[in-house]
N, CA, C, O and CB atoms as a CASP TS submission, in Angstrom:
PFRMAT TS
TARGET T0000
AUTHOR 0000-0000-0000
METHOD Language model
MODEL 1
PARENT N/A
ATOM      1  N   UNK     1      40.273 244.892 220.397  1.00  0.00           N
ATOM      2  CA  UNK     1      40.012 246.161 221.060  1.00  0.00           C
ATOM      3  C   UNK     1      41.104 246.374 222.111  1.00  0.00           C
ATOM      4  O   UNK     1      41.435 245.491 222.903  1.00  0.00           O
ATOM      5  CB  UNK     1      38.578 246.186 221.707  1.00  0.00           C
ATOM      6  N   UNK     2      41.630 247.564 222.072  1.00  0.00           N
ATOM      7  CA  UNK     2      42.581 247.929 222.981  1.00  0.00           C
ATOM      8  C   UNK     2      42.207 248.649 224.203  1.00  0.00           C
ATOM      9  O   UNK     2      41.582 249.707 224.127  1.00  0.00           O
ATOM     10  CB  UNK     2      43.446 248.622 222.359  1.00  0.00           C
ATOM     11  N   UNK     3      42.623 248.030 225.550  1.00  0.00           N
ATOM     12  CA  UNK     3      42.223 248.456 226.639  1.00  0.00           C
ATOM     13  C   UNK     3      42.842 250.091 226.895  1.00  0.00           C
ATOM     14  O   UNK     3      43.958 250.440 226.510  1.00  0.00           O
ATOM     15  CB  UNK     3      42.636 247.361 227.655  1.00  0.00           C
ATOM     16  N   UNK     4      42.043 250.830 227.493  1.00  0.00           N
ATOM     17  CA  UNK     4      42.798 252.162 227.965  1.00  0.00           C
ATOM     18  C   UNK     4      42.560 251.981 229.177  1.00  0.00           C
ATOM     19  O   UNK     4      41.792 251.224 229.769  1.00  0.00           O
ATOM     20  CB  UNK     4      42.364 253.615 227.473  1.00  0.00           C
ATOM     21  N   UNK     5      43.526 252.995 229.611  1.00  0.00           N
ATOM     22  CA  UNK     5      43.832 253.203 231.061  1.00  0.00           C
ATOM     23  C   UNK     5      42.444 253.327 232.443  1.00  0.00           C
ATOM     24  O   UNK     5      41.473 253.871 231.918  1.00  0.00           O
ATOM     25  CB  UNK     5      44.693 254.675 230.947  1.00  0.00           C
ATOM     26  N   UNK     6      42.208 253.055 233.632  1.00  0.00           N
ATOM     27  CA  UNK     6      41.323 253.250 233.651  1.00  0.00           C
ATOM     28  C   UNK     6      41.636 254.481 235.304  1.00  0.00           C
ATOM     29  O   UNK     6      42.432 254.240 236.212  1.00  0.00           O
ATOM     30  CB  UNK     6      40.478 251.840 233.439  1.00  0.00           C
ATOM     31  N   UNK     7      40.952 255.401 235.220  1.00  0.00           N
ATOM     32  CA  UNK     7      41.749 256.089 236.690  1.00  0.00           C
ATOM     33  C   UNK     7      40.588 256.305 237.485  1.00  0.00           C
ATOM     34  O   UNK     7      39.520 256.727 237.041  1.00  0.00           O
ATOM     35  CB  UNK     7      42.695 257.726 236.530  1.00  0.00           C
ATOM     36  N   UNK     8      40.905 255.896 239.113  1.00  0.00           N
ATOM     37  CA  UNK     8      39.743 255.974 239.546  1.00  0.00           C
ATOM     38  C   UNK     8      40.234 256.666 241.108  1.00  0.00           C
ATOM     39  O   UNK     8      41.229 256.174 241.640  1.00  0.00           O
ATOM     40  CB  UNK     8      38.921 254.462 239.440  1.00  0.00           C
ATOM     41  N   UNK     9      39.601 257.654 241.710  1.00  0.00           N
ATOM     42  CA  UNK     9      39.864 258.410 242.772  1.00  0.00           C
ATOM     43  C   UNK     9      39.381 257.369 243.831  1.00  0.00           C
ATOM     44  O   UNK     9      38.471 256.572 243.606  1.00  0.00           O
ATOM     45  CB  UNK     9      39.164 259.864 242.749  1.00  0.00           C
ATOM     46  N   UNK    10      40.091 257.448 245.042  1.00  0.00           N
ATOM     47  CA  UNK    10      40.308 257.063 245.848  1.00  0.00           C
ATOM     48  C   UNK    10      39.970 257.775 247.285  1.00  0.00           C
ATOM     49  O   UNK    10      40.604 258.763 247.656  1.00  0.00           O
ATOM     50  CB  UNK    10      41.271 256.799 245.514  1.00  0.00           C
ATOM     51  N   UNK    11      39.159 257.325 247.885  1.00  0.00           N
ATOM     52  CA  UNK    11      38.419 258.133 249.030  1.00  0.00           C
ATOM     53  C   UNK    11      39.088 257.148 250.205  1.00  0.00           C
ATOM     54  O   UNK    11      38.898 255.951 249.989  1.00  0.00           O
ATOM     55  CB  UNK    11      36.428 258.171 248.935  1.00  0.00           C
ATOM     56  N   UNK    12      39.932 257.507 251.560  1.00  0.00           N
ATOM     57  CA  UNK    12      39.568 256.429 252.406  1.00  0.00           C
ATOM     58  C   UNK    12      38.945 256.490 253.346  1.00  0.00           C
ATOM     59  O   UNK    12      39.005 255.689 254.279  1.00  0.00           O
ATOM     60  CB  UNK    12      40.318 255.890 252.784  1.00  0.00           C
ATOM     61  N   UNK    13      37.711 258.156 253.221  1.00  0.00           N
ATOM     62  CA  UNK    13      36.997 258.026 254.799  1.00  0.00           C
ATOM     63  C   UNK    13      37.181 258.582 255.539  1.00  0.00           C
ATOM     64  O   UNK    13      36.313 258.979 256.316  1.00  0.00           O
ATOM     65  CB  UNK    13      37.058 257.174 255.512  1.00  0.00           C
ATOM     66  N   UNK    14      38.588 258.892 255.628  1.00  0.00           N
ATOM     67  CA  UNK    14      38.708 259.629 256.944  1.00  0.00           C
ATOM     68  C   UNK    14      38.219 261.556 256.591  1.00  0.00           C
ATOM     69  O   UNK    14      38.028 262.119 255.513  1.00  0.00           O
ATOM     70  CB  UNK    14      40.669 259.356 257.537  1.00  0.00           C
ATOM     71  N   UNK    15      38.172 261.957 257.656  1.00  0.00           N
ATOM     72  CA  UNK    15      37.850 263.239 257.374  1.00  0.00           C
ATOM     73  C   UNK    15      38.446 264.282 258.586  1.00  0.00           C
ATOM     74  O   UNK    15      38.158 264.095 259.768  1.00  0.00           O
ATOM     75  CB  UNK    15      36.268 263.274 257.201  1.00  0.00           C
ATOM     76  N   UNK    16      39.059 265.076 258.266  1.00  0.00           N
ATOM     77  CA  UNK    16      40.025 265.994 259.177  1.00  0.00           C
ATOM     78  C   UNK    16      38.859 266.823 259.858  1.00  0.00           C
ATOM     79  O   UNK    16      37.892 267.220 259.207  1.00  0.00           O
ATOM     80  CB  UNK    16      41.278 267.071 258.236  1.00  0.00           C
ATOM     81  N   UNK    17      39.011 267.047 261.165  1.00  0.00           N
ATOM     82  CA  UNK    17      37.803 268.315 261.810  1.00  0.00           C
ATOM     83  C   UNK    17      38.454 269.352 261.992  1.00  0.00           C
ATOM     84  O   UNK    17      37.881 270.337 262.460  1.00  0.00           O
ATOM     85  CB  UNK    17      37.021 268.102 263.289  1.00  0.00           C
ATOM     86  N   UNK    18      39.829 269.390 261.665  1.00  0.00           N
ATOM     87  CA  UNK    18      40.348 270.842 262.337  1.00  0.00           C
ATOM     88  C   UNK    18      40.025 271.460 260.712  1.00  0.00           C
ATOM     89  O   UNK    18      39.971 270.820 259.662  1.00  0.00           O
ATOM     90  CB  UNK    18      42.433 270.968 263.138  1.00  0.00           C
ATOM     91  N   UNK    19      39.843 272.913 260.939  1.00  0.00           N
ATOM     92  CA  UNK    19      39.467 273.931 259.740  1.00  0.00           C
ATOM     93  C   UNK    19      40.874 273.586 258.923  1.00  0.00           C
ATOM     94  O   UNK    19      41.946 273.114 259.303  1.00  0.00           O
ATOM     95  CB  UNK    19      39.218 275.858 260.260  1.00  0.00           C
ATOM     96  N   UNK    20      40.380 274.039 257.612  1.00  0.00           N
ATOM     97  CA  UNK    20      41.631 274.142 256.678  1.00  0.00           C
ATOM     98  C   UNK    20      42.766 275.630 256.844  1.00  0.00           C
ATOM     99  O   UNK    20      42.418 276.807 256.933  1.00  0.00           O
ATOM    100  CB  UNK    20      40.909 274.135 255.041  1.00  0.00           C
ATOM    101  N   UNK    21      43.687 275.259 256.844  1.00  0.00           N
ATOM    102  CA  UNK    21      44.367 276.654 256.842  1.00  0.00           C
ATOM    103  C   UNK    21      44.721 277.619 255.438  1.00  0.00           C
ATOM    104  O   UNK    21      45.197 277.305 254.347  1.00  0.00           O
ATOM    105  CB  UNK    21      45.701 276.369 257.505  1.00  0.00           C
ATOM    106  N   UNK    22      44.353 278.663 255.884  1.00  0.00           N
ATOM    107  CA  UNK    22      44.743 279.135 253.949  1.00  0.00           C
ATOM    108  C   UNK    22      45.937 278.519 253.231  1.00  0.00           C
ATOM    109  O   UNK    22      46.916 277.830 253.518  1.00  0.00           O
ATOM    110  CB  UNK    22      45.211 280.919 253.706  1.00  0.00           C
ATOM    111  N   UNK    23      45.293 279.197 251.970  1.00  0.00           N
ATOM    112  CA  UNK    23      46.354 278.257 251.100  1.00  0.00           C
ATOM    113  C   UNK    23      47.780 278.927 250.772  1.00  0.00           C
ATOM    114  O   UNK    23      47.781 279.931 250.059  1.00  0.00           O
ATOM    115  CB  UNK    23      45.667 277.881 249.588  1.00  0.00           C
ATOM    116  N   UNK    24      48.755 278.516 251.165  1.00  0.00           N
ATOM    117  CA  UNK    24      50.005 278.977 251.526  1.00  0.00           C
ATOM    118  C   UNK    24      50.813 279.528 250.065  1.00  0.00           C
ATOM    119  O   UNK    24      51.466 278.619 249.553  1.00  0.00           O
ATOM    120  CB  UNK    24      50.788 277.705 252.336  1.00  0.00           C
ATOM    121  N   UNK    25      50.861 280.482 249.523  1.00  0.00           N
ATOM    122  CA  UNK    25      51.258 281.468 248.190  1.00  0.00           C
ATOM    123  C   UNK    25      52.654 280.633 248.307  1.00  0.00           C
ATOM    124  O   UNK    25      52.911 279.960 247.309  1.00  0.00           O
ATOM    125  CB  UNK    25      51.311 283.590 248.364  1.00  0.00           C
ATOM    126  N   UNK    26      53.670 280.570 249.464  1.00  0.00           N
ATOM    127  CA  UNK    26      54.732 280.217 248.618  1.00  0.00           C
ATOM    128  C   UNK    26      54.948 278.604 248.684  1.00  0.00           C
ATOM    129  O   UNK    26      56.007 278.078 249.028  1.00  0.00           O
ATOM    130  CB  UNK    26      56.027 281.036 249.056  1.00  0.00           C
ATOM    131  N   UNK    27      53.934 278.004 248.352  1.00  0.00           N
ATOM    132  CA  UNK    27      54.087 276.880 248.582  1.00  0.00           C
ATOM    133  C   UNK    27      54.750 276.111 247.312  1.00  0.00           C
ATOM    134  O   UNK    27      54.996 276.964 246.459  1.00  0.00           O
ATOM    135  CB  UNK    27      52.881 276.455 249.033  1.00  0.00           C
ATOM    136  N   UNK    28      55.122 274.837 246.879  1.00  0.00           N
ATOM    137  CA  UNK    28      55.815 274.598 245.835  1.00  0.00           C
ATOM    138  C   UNK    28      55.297 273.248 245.445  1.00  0.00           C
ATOM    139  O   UNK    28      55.412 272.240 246.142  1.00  0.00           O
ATOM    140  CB  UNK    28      57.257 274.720 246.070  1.00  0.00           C
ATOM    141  N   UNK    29      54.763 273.308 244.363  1.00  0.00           N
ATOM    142  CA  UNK    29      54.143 272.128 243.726  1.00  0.00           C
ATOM    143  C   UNK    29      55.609 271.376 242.808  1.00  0.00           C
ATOM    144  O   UNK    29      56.614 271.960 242.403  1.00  0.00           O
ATOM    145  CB  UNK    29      52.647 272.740 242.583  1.00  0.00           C
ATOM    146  N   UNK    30      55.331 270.259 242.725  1.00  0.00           N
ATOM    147  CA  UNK    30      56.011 269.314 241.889  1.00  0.00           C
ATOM    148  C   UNK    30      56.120 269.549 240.055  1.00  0.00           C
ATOM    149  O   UNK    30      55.063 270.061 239.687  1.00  0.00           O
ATOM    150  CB  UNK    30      55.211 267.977 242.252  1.00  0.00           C
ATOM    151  N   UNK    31      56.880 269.367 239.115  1.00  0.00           N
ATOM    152  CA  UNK    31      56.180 269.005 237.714  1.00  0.00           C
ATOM    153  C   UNK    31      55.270 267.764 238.029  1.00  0.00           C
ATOM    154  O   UNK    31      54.146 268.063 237.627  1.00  0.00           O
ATOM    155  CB  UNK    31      57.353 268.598 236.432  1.00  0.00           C
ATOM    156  N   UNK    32      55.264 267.037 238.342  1.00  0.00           N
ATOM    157  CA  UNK    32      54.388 266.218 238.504  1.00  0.00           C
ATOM    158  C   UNK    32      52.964 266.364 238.916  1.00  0.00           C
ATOM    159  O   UNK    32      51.938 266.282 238.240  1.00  0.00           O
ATOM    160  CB  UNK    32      54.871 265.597 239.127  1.00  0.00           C
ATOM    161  N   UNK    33      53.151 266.613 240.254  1.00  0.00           N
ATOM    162  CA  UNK    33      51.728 267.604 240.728  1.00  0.00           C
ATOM    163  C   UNK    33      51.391 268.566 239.659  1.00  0.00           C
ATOM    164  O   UNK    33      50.180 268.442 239.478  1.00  0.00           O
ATOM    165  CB  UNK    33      51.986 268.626 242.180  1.00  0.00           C
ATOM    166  N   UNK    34      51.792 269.326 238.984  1.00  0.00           N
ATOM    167  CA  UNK    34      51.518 270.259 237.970  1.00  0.00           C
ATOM    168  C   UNK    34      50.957 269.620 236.924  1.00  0.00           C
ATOM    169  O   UNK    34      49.769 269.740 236.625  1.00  0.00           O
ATOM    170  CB  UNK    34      52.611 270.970 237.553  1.00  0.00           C
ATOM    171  N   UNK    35      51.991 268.727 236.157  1.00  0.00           N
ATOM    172  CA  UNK    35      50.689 267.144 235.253  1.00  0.00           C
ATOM    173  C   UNK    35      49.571 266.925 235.509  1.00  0.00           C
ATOM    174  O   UNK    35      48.648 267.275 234.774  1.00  0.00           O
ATOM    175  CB  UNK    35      50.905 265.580 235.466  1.00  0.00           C
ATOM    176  N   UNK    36      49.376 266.125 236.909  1.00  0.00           N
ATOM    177  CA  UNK    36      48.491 265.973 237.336  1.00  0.00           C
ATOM    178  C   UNK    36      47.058 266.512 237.206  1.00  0.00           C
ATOM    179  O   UNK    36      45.992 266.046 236.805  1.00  0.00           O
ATOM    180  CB  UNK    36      48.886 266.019 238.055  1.00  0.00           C
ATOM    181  N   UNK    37      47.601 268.055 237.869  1.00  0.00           N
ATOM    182  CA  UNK    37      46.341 269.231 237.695  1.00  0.00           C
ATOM    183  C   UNK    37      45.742 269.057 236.668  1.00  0.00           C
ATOM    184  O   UNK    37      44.619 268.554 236.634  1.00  0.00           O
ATOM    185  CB  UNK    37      46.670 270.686 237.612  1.00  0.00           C
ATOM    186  N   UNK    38      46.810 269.694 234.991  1.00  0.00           N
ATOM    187  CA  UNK    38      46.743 269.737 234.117  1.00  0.00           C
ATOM    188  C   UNK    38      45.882 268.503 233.522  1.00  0.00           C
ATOM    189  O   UNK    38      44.845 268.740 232.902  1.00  0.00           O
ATOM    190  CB  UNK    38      47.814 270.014 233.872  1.00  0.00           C
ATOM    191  N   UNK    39      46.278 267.350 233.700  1.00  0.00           N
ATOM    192  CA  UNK    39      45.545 266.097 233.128  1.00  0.00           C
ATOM    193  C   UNK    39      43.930 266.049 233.465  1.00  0.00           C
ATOM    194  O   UNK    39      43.044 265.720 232.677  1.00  0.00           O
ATOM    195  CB  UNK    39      46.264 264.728 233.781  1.00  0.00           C
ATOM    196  N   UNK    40      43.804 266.389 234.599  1.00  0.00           N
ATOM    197  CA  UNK    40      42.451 265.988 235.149  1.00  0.00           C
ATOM    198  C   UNK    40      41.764 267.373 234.571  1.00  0.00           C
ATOM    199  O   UNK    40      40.693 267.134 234.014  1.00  0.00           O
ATOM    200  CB  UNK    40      42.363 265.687 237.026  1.00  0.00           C
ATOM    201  N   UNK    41      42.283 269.315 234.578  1.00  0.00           N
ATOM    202  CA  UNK    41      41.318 270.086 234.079  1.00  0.00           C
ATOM    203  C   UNK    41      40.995 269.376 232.996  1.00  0.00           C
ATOM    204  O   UNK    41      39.832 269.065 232.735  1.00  0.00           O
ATOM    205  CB  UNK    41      41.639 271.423 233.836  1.00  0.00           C
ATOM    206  N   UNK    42      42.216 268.999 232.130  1.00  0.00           N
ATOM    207  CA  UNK    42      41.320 268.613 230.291  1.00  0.00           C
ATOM    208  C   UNK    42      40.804 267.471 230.110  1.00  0.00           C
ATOM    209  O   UNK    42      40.255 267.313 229.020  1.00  0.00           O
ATOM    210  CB  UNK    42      42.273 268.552 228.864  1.00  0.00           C
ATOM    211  N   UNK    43      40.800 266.459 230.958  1.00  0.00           N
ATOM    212  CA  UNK    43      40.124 265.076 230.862  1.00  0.00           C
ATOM    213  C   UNK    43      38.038 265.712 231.939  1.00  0.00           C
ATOM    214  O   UNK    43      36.946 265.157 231.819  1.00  0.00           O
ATOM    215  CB  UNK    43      41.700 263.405 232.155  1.00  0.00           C
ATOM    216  N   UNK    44      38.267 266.483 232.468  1.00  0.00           N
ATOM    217  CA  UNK    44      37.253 266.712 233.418  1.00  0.00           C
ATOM    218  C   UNK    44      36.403 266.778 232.367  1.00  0.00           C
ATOM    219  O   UNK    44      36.711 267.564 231.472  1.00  0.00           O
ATOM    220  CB  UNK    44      37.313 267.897 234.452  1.00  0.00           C
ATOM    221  N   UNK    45      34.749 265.726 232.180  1.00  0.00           N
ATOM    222  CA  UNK    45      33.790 266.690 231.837  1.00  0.00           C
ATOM    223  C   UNK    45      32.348 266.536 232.671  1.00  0.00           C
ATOM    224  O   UNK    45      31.991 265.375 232.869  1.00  0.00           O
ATOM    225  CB  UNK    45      33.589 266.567 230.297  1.00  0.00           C
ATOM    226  N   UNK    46      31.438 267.666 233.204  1.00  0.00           N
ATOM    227  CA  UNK    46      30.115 267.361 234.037  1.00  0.00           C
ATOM    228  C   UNK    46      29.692 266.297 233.273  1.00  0.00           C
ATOM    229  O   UNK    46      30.152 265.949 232.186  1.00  0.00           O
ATOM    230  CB  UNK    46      28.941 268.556 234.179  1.00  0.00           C
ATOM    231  N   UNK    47      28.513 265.645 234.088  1.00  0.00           N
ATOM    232  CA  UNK    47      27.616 264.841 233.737  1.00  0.00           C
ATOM    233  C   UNK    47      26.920 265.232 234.046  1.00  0.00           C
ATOM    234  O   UNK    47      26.866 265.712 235.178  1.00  0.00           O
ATOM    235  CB  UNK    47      27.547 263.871 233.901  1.00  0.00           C
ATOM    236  N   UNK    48      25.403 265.256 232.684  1.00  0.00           N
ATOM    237  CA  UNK    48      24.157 265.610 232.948  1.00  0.00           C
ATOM    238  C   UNK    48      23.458 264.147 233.119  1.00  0.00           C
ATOM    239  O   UNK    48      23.440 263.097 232.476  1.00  0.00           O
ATOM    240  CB  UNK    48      23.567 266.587 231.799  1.00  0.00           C
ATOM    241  N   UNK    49      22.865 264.659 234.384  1.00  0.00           N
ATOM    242  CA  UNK    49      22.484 263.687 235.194  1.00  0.00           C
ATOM    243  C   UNK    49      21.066 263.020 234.775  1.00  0.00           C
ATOM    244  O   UNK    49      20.743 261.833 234.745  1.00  0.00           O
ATOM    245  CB  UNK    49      22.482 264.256 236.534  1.00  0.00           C
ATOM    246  N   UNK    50      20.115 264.538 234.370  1.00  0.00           N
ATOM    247  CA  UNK    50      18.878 264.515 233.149  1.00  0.00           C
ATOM    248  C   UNK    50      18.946 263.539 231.814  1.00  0.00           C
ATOM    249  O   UNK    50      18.073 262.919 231.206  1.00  0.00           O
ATOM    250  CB  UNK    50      18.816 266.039 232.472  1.00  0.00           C
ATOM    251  N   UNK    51      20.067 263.649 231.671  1.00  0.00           N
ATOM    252  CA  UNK    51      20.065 262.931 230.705  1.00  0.00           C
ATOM    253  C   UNK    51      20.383 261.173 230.959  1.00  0.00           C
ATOM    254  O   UNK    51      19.659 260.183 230.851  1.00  0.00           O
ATOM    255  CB  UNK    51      20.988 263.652 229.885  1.00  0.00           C
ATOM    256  N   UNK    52      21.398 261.308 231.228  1.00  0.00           N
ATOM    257  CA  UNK    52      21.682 259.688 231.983  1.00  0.00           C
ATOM    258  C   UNK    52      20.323 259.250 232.388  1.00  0.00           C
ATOM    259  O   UNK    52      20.157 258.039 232.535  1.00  0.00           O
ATOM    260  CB  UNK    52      22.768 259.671 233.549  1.00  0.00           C
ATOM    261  N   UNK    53      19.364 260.025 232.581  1.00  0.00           N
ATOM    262  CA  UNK    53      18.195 259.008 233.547  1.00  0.00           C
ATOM    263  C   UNK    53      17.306 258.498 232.134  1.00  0.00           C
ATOM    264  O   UNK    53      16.659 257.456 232.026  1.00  0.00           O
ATOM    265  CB  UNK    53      16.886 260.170 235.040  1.00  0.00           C
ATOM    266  N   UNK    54      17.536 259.813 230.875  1.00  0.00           N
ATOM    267  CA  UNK    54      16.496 259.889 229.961  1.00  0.00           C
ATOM    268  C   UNK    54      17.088 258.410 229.206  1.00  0.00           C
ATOM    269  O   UNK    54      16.432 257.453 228.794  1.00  0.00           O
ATOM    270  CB  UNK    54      16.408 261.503 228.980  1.00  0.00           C
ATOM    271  N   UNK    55      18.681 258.648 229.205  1.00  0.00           N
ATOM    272  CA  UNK    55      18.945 257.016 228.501  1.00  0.00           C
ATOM    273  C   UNK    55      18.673 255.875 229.383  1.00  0.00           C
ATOM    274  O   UNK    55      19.191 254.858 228.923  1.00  0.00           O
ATOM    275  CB  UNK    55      20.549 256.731 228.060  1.00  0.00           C
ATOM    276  N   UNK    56      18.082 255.688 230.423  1.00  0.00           N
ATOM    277  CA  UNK    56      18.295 254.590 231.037  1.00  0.00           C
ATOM    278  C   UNK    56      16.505 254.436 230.691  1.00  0.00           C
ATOM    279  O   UNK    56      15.893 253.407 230.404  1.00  0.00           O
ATOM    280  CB  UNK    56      19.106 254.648 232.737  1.00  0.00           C
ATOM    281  N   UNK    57      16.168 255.332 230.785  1.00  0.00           N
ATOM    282  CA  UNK    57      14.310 255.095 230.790  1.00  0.00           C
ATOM    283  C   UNK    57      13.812 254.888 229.312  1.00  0.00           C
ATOM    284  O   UNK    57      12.656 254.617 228.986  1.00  0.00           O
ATOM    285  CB  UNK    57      13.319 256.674 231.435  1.00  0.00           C
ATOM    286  N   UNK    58      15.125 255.103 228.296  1.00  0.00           N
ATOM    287  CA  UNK    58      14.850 254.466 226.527  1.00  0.00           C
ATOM    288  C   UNK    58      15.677 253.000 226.862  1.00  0.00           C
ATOM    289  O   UNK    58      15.127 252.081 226.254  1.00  0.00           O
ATOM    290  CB  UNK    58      15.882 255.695 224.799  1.00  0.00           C
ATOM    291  N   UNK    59      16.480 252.686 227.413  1.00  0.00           N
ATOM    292  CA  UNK    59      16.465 251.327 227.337  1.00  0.00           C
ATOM    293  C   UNK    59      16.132 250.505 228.209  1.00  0.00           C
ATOM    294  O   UNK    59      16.628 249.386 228.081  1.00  0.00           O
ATOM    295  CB  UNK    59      17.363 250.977 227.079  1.00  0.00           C
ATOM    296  N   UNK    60      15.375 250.692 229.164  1.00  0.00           N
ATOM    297  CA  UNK    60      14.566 249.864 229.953  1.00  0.00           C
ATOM    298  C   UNK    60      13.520 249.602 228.770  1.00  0.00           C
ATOM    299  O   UNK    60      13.386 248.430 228.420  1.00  0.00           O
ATOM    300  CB  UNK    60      13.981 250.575 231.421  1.00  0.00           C
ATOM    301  N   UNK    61      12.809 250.533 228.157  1.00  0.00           N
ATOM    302  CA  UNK    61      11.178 250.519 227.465  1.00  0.00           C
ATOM    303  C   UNK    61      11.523 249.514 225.852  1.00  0.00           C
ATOM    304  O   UNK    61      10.636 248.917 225.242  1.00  0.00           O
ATOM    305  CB  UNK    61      10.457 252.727 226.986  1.00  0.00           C
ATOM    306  N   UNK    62      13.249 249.554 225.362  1.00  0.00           N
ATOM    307  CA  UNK    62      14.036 248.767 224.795  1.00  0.00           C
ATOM    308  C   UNK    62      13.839 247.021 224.510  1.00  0.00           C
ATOM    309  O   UNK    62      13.696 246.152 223.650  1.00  0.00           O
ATOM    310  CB  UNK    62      15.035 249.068 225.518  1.00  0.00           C
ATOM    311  N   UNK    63      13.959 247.300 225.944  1.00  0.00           N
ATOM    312  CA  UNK    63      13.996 245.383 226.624  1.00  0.00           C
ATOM    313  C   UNK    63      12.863 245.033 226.796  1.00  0.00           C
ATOM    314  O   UNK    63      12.624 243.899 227.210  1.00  0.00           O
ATOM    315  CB  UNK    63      14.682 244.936 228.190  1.00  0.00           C
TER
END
């Protein structure tokens, strides 16, 4: 079995109190930053949370 990549976001806590300032029109993103975006809209999908509980409560009753 071949391992895939594994990507995991990174929080460190801190949290800014001053307000955000609008978001600046001529601002200039990277190709990279632009990847980025791109990678995560088409990899993004919700999790139903209803459900995750419904599989965990068929394999508890499983065991």
């Amino acid at each position: 079995m071949t391992s895939s990549p594994v990507f995991r976001v990174i929080y460190n806590g801190k949290r800014n109190s001053s307000p955000r300032s609008p978001p600046n029109s001529s601002q200039i993103f990277t190709p990279g930053q632009e990847e980025n975006v791109r990678f995560i809209y088409k990899t993004f999908k919700p999790i139903d949370l209803s459900d995750l509980k419904r599989r965990n409560t068929q394999n508890a009753k499983k065991s």
